[in-house]
N, C-alpha and C positions, 0 to 999 in steps of 0.2 A: 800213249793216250789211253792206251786198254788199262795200263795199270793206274792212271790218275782218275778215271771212272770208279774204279773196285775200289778205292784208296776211300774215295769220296763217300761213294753208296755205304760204304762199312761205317764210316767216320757218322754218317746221318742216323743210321741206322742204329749204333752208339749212343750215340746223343737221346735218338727216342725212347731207349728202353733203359735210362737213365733215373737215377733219381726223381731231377727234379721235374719232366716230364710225367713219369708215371704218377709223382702225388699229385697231381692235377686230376687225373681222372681215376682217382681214390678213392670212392664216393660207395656208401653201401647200398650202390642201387644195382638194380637187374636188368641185363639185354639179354631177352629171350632164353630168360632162365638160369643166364649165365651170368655170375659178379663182372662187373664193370670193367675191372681192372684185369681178370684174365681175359676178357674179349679183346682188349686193346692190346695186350700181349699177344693173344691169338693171331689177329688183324694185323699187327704191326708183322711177325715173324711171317703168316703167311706172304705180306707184300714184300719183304725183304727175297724169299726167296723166287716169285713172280719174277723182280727185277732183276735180281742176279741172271734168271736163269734166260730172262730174253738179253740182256746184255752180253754173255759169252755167247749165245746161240747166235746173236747178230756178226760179233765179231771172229766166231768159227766160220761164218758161211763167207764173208767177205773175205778172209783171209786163204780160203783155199785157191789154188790154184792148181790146172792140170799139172798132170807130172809127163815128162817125157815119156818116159817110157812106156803108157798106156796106148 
């Protein structure tokens, strides 16, 4: 299941920073200074990493289990 989640998130996350995505917000305008088109790259990679990093952290923590020997 863990690996059709990361399969998926990467495949979206593809998708977003794709082509015909990025010419959409290709635009010569400014978000707080910054072109358009690097904030959305910025934004997009920052959330990609967001998600990744709670979706293994969720399914590290569920996955452990005591070990005998402790």
């Amino acid at each position: 299941m863990k690996t059709k989640r990361l399969l998926f998130i990467s495949l979206l996350f593809a998708v977003l920073l794709n082509e015909p995505v990025l010419s959409i917000v290709s635009q010569p305008r400014l978000l707080a200074g910054i072109p358009l088109t690097y904030a959305y790259i910025l934004l997009v990679w920052g959330l990609m990493i967001i998600v990744l990093v709670a979706l293994l952290h969720k399914h590290h923590n569920t996955d452990d289990t005591p070990h005998a020997d402790e």
